[in-house]
C-alpha positions in Angstrom: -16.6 130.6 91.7 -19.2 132.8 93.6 -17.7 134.5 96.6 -20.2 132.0 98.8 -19.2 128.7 97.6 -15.6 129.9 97.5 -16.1 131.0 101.6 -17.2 127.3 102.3 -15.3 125.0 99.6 -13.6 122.2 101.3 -10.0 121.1 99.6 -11.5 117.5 99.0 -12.7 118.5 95.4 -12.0 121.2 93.1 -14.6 123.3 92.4 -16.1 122.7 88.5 -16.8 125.3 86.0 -18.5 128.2 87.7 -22.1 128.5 85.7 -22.6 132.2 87.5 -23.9 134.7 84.7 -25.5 131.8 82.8 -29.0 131.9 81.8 -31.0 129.4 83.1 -35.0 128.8 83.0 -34.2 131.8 80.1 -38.1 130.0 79.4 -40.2 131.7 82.0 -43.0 129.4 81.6 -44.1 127.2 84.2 -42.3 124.0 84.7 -44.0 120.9 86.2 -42.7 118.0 88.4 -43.7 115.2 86.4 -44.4 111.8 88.4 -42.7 108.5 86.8 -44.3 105.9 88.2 -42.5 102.4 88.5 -43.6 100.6 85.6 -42.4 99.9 82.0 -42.1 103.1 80.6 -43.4 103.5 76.8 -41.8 106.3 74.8 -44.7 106.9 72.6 -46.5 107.7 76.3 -43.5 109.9 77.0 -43.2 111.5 73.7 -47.5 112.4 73.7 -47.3 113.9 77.6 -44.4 116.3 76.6 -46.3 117.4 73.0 -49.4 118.0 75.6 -47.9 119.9 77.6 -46.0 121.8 75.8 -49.4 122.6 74.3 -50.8 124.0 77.4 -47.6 126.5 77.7 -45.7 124.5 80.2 -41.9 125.2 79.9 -40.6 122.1 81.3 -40.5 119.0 83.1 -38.5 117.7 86.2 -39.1 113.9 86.0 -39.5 112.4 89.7 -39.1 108.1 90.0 -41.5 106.8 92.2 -43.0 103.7 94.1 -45.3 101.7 91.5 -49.0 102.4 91.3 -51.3 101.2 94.6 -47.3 99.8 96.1 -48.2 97.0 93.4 -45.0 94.3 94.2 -45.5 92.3 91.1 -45.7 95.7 88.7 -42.8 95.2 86.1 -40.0 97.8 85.9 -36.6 97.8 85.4 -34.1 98.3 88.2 -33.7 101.8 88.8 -30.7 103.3 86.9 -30.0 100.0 84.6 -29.7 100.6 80.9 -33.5 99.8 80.3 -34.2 102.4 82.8 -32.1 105.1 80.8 -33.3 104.6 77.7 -36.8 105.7 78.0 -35.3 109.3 80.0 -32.7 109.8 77.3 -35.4 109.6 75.1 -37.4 111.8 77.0 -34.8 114.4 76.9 -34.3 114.2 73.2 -38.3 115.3 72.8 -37.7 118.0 75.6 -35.2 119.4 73.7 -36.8 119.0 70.1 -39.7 121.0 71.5 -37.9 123.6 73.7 -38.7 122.3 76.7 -36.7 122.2 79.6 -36.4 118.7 81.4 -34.4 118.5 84.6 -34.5 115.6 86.9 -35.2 114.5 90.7 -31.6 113.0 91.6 -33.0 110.0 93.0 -36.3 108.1 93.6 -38.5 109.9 96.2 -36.5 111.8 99.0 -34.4 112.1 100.5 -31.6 110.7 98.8 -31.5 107.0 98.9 -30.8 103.5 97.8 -31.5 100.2 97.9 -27.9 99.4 97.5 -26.3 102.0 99.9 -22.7 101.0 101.1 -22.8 100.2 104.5 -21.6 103.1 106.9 -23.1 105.6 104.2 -26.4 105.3 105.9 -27.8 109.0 107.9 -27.5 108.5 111.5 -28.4 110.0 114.8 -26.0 110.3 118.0 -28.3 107.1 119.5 -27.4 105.3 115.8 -30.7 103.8 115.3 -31.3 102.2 112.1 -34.7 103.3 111.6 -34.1 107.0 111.3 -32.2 105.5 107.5 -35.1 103.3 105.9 -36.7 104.5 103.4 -39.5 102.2 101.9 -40.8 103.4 99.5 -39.1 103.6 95.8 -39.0 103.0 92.4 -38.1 99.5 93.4 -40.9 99.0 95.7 -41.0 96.5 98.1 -37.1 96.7 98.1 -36.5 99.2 101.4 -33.6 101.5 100.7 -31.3 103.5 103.1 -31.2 107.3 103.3 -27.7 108.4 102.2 -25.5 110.3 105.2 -26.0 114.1 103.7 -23.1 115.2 106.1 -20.8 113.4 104.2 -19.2 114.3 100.9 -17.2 111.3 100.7 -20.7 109.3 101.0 -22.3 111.6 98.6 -19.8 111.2 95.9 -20.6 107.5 96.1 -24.2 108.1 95.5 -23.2 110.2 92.9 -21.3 108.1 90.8 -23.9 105.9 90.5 -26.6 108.3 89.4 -24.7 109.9 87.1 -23.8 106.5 85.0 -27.5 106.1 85.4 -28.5 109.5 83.8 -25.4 109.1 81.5 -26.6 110.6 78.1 -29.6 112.3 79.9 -27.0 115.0 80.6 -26.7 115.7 77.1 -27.8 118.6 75.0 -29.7 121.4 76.6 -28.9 121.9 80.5 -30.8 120.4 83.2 -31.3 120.7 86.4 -30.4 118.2 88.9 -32.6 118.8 91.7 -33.1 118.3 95.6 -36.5 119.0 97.7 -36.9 119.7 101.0 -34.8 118.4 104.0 -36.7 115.4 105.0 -33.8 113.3 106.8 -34.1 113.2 110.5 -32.5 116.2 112.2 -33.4 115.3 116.1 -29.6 114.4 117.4 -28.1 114.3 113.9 -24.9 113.1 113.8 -22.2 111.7 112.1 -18.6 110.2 112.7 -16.0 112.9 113.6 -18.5 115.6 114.6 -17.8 115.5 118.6 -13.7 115.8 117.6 -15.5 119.0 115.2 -17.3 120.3 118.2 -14.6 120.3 120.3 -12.2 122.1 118.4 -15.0 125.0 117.4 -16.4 125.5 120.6 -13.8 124.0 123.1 -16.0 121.6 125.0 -17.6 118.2 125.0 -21.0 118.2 123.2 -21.3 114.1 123.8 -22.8 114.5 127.3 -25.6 116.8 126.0 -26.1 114.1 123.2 -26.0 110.8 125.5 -28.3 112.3 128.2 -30.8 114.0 125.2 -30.8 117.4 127.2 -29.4 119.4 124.6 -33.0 120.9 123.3 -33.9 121.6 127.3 -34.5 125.4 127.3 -31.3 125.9 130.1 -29.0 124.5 127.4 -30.1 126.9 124.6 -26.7 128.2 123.8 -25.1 124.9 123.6 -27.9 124.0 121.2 -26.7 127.2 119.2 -23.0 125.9 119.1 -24.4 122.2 117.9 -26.4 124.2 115.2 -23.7 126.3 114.1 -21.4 123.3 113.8 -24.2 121.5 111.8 -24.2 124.1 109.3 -20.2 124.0 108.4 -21.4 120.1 107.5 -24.6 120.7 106.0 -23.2 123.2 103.8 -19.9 121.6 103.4 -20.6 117.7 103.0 -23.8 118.4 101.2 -25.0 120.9 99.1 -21.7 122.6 98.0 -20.9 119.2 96.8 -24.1 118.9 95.3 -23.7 122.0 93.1 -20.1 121.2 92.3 -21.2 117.3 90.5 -24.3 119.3 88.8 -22.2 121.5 87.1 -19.2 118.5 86.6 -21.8 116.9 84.8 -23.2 120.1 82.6 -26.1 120.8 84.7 -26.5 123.2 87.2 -27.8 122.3 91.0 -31.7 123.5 91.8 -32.4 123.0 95.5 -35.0 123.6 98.0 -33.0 123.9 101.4 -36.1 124.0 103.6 -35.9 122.2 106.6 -32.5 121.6 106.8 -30.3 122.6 109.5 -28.1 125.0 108.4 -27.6 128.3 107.5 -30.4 129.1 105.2 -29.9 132.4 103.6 -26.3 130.8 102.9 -27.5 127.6 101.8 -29.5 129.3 99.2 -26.9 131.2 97.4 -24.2 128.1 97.2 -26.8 126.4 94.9 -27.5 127.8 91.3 -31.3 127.8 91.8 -32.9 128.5 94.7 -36.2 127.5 95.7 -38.7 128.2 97.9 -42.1 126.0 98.3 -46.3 126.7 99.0 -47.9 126.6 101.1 -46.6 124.0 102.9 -43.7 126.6 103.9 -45.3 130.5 104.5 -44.9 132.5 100.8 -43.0 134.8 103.5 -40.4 131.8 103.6 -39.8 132.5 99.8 -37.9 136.1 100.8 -35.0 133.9 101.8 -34.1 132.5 98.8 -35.3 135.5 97.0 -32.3 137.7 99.3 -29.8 134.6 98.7 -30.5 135.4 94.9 -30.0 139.0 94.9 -27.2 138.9 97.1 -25.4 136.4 94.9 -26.9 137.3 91.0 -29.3 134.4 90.5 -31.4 135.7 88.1 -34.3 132.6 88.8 -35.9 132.1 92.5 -38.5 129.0 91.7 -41.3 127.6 93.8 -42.4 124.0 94.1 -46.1 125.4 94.1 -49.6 123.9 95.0 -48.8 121.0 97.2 -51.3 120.0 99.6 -53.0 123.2 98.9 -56.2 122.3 100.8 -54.5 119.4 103.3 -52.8 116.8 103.5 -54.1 112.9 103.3 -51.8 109.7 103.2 -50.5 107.6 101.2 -52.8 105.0 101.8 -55.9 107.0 102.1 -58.7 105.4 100.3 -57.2 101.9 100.4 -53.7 102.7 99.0 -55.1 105.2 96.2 -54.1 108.1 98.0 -55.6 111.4 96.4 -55.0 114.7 97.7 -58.7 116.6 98.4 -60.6 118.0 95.7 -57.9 116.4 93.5 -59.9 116.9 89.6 -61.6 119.6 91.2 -59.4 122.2 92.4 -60.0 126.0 91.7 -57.6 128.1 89.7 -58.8 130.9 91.2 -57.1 129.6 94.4 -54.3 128.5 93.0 -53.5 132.2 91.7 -53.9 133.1 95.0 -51.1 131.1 96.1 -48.9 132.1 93.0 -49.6 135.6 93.2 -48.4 135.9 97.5 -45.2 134.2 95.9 -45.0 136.8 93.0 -45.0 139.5 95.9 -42.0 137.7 98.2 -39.7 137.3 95.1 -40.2 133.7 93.5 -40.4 134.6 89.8 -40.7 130.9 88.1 -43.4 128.2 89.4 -42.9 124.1 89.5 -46.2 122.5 89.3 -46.9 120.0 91.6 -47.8 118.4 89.6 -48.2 115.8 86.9 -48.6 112.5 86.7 -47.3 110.1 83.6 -50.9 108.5 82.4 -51.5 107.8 78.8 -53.0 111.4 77.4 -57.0 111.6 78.2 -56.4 108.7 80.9 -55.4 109.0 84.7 -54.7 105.5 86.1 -51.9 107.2 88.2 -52.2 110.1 90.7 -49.8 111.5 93.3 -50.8 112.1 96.9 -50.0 115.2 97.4 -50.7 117.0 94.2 -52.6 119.5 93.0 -53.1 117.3 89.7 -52.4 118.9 85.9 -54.5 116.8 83.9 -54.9 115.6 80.4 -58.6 114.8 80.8 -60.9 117.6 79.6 -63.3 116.6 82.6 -60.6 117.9 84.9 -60.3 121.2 86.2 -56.8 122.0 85.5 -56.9 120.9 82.3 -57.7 122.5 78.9 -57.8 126.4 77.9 -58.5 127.5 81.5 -55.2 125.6 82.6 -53.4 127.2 79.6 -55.0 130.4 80.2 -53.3 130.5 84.1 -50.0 129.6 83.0 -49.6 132.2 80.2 -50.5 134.2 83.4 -48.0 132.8 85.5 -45.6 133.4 82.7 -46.1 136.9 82.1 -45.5 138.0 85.5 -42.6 135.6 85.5 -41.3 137.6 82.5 -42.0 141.3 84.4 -40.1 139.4 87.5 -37.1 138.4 85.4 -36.3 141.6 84.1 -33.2 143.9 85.6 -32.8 143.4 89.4 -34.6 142.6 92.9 -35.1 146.3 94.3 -34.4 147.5 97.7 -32.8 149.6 100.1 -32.8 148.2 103.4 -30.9 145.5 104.3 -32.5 143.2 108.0 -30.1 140.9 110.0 -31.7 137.6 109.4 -32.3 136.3 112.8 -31.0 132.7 112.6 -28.9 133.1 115.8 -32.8 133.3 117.2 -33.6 130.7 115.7 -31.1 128.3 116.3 -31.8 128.5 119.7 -35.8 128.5 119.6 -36.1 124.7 119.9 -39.3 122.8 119.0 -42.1 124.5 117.3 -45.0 125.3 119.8 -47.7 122.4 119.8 -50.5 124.7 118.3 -47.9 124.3 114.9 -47.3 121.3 114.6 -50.9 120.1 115.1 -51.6 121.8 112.1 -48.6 120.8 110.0 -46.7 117.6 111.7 -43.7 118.1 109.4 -42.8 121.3 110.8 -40.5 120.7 113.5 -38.4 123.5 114.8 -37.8 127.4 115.1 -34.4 126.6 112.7 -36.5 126.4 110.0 -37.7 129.6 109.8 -41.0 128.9 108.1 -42.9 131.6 109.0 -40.3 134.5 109.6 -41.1 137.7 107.9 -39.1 141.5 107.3 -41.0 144.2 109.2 -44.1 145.5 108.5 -43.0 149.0 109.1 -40.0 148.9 106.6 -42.3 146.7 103.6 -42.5 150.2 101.6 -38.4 149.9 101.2 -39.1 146.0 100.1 -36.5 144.9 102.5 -34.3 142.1 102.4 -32.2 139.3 104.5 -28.7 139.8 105.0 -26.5 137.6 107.5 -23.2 137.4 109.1 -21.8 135.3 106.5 -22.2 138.6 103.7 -21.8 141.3 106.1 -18.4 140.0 106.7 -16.9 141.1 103.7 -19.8 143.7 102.8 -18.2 147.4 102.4 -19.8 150.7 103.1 -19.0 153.6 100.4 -20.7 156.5 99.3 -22.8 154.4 97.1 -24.1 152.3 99.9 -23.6 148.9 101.7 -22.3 146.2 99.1 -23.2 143.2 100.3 -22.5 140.4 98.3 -24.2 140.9 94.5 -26.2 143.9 96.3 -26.6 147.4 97.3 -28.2 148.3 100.1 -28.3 152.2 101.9 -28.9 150.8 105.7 -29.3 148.2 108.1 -32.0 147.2 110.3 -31.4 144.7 113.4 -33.9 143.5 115.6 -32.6 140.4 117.2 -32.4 138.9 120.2 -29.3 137.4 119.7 -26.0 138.3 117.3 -23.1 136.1 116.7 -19.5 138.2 118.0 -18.8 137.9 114.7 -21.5 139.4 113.2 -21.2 142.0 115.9 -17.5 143.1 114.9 -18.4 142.8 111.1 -21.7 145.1 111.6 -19.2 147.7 114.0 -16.5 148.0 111.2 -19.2 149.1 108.7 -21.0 151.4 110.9 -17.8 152.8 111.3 -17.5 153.7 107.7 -20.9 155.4 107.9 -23.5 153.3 107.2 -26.9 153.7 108.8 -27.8 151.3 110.9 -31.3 150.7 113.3 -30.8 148.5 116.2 -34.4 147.8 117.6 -32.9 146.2 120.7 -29.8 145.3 122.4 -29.1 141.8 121.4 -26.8 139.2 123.7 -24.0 136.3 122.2 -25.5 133.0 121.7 -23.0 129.7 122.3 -21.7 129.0 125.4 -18.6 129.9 125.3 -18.8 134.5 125.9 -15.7 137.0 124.5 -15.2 139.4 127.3 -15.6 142.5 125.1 -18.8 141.6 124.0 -20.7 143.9 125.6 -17.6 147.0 125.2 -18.2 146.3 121.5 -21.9 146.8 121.2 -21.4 149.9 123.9 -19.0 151.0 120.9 -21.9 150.6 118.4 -24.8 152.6 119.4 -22.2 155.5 120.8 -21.8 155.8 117.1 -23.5 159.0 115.7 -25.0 156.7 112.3 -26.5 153.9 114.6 -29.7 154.3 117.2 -32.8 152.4 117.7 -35.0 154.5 116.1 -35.7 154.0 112.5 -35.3 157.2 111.6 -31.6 156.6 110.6 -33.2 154.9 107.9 -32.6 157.3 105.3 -34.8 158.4 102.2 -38.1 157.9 101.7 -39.8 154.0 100.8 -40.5 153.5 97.6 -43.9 152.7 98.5 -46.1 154.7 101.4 -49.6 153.8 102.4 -52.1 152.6 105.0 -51.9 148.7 104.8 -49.9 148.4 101.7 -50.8 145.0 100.1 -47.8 142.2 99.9 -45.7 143.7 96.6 -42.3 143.0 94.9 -40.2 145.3 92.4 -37.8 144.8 89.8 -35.4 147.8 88.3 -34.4 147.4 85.7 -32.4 150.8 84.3 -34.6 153.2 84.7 -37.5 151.2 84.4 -39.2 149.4 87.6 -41.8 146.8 88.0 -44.2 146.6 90.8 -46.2 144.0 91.4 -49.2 143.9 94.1 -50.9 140.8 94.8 -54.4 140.7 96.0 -54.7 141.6 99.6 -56.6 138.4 99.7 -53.1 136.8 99.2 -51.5 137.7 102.5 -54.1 136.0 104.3 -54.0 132.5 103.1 -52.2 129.6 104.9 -52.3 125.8 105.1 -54.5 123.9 104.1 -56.4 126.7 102.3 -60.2 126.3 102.0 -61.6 125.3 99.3 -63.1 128.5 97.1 -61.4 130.8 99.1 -60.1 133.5 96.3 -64.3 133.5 95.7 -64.7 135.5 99.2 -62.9 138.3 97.8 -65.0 141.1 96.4 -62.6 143.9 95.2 -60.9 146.3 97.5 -58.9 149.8 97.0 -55.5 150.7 98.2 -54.4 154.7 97.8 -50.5 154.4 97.9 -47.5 156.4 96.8 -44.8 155.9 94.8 -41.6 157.2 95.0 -39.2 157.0 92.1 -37.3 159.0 89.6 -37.5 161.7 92.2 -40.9 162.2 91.7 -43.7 161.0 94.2 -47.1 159.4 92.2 -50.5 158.9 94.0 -51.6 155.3 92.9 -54.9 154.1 93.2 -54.5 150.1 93.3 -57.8 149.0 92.6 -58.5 145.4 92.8 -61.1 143.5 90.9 -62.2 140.5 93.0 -59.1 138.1 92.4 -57.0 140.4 90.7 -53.2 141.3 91.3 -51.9 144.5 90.0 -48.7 145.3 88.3 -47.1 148.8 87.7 -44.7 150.3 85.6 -42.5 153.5 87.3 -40.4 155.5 85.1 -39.2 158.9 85.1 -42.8 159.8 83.1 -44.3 158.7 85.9 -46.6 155.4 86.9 -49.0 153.2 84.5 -50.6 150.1 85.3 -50.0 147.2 82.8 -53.1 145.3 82.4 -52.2 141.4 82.7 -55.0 140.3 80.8 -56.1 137.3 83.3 -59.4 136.7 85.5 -59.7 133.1 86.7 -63.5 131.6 86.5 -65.3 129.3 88.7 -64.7 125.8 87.7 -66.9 122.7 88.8 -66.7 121.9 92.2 -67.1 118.7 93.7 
């Protein structure tokens, strides 16, 4: 068991067969979600899709049940998980695995979980109870409304489980899948759930109820309480939910792929509890993605994947266009700024991409389209379609390869600031006008490492590691890594994070604390302050950075986004266009065209040698370099995207 799941298994269930050390995604090609929608499902269809697209050098499928075509109610199906419903996705993984594909599947229809049959009292709730914040109306049997499972209860969850895994039954068989969950979309304003006040109370030694029942916990003067209700929302989240979730993946002979966006917990430990973390664009920042890319390195997860592309130039409803619901530019979209995308993830540590993503049509027909997709499609009149689709993903693949190798680089560990923003409240209005979905500072979607340490490729650490992290001559190891210093610039530090980070200071390592933070919660320890007074008296600590030690690896003026691999005495750089770092959502339409080549003069430090580098761009290209102790070469990654038709 990895030393994070161990930290937060409950006693309720022992923990299955750790799959730590196991390769999985060992295929670096691009996998694709691939949209089921509710309908009789013919295996010939199923068995021509996966031929295509194993064709087009995609790696795998994740199959996703969804609402019928148009919300038809009269489109014939059968009930979701019945025997005729597992037959055609047994089949389907029988022709994964006879082509060497992957297939992994959504565990559920839609999110977040839910069904239509969900045991009373298994429902999500908030303190108020309403019974709205649990419908969920769309799903593979459409119009039957279903109720969104309780995701703070393991007891609940083991319920739900049962009955998906006699539904997916012999779909576990052969080859590994993944059994996969997307973003946090349950309602988080007031979450609660039976025995959290008695929780509360014992954690933090007061009543939380009156701040629920008045709805003042969120006011600005109550900012620590909202910090204790966070930090006892994580214990559950983690707890009742996903380390449960990644123990009946691997019970089953899967392993657990997550995307723990949005939800209210602790992120960067989220992250390393499940096998495969993953990050998602550019609906969250590509910054976002250096979470789970730290959660991996910290605890050996060798894949960090992206559910990549959605809503890539906005976001229209369901029911746009009378119920046919078609994201813009859908058949039209530009590879060119889709690498763009790809490429900022690349240089924040996501090395595999999920398509979003493909919808099951009859090959060379599309009668069915998701809403939010960027839409792989087996019509040659589509843009992604054909050689110039096949063409990116052998792209995608051989940077996915370079990213694989050996290790996530870096010296410099940064104190994630979660206590921050725990108690940051609502996002400002200016954000969520642009991007109604994102709804408060605890989900860190835009959060980034320093600019002035990005030469050292810095990475997240948190309270969680540092408490058993040790400080030797080799450096600080933390979890799975190895780090030389620290660097803290928080407003706010948990006492326990404090005394952890005091300890190892006072073993001798380096540490930079930008500013004096305070405790969150309500509830102060009198030697609080002493403590931190004990800190920075300490001859390796000081707010200047110059207790970093050692030079970056990188130096330059306006070093363009990067990430590096080591791998023995080998690394791998890889800069993405400087173009990259400047998109965000929705991104306009031909953007990656505006770029007309630019130069970067940095240099690289490595193998105690220092190379000059000239990094220098064709329009739309990303660069990759190889360091060794002969010095620096560039590997020439054979792709250029081309202007497809535009609508």
């Amino acid at each position: 068991m990895t030393a994070a799941l161990a930290a937060f298994a409950s006693c309720k269930s022992p923990a299955p067969k750790e799959t730590a050390g196991t390769p999985l995604y060992s295929n670096h090609k691009p996998y694709t979600r691939w949209w089921w929608f509710s309908s009789e499902i013919d295996k010939k269809d199923v068995r021509d899709q996966l031929i295509w697209l194993k064709d087009h050098e995609f790696g795998g499928v994740e199959i996703a049940w969804v609402y019928p075509m148009f919300l038809k109610t009269d489109t014939p199906h059968p009930d979701f998980l019945s025997p005729e419903w597992s037959e055609p996705v047994i089949y389907a993984k029988k022709v994964a695995d006879s082509l060497g594909l992957g297939c992994d599947y959504t565990y559920g229809t839609l999110w977040p979980f839910s069904d239509v049959n969900l045991p009373e009292g298994d429902q999500t709730r908030t303190y108020s109870d309403s019974v709205e914040v649990a419908r969920r109306p769309l799903t593979w049997d459409h119009p039957k409304e279903a109720r969104i499972l309780n995701h703070l209860d393991r007891e609940a969850f083991g319920r739900y489980a049962r009955k998906m895994n006699e539904g997916l039954g012999e779909a576990y068989n052969g080859s590994k899948s993944g059994i996969f969950v997307d973003s946090w979309e349950v309602e988080t304003d007031y979450l609660w759930t039976p025995g959290f006040g008695e929780r509360f109370k014992e954690q933090h030694g007061y009543d939380i109820e009156p701040y629920m029942k008045d709805r003042t916990l969120k006011d600005k003067s109550n900012e620590d309480v909202l910090y204790d209700y966070m930090k006892t929302m994580s214990g559950y989240v983690l707890d009742e939910f996903y380390i449960p979730f990644t123990e009946n993946a691997r019970a089953n002979g899967g392993f657990s792929r997550a995307q723990c966006g949005g939800a209210p917990t602790d992120l960067l430990t989220a992250f390393t509890v499940v096998d495969i973390p993953e990050t998602e664009a550019i609906l969250y920042e590509p910054c976002f993605s250096k979470i789970a890319a730290s959660a991996a390195t910290l605890a050996s997860k060798d894949a960090v994947t992206s559910e990549t592309f959605t809503c890539m130039y906005g976001w229209t409803g369901l029911r746009y266009k009378n119920g046919h619901g078609q994201s813009p530019h859908q058949g039209r979209e530009q590879i060119a700024d889709l690498k763009l995308v790809c490429d900022a993830l690349f240089a924040t540590g996501t090395n595999q991409i999920i398509w979003h993503g493909f919808a099951f049509n009859k090959v060379g027909r599309l009668d069915n389209w998701f809403y939010t997709t960027c839409q792989v499609s087996t019509r040659d009149e589509d843009n992604l379609s054909g050689e110039e689709l096949t063409r990116f993903n052998r792209y995608m693949t051989t940077v996915s390869d370079y990213m694989r190798t050996g290790r996530n680089y870096s010296d410099v560990a940064v104190y994630i600031p979660m206590e921050d923003a725990w108690m940051g409240g609502p996002y400002p209005k200016e954000v969520t006008d642009k991007m109604a979905w994102a709804l408060g500072e605890y989900e860190m979607r835009y959060i980034r490492t320093p600019e002035s340490l990005k030469g050292r490729q810095p990475l997240w650490v948190n309270g969680h590691f540092l408490s058993s992290a040790e400080y030797s001559q080799e450096g600080l190891r933390c979890g799975d890594a190895l780090f030389q210093s620290l660097y803290i610039d928080v407003d706010h530090m948990d006492y326990s994070s404090l005394k952890s980070i005091l300890r190892l200071a006072g073993q001798g390592l380096p540490v930079c604390v930008a500013k004096r933070p305070v405790e969150p919660g309500k509830v102060k320890h009198a030697d609080y302050d002493s403590l931190l007074d004990q800190l920075m008296a300490l001859s390796t600590v000081s707010a200047e950075r110059s207790v970093i030690p050692g030079k970056p690896l990188v130096e330059g003026t306006d070093i363009p986004d990067f990430w590096c691999r080591e791998d023995g005495g080998t690394m791998y750089l890889f800069f993405a266009n400087p173009l990259a770092s400047t998109i965000s959502y929705p991104l306009e339409y031909c953007y990656a065209f505006s770029d007309k080549g630019s130069k970067r003069v940095v240099k690289v430090n490595h193998h105690g040698r220092s190379d000059e580098v000239t990094l220098d761009f064709s329009p739309m290209e990303s660069i990759l370099l190889k360091a060794d102790k002969d010095g620096v070469k560039k590997i020439d990654l054979g792709y250029s995207p081309t202007r497809l038709r535009e609508d």
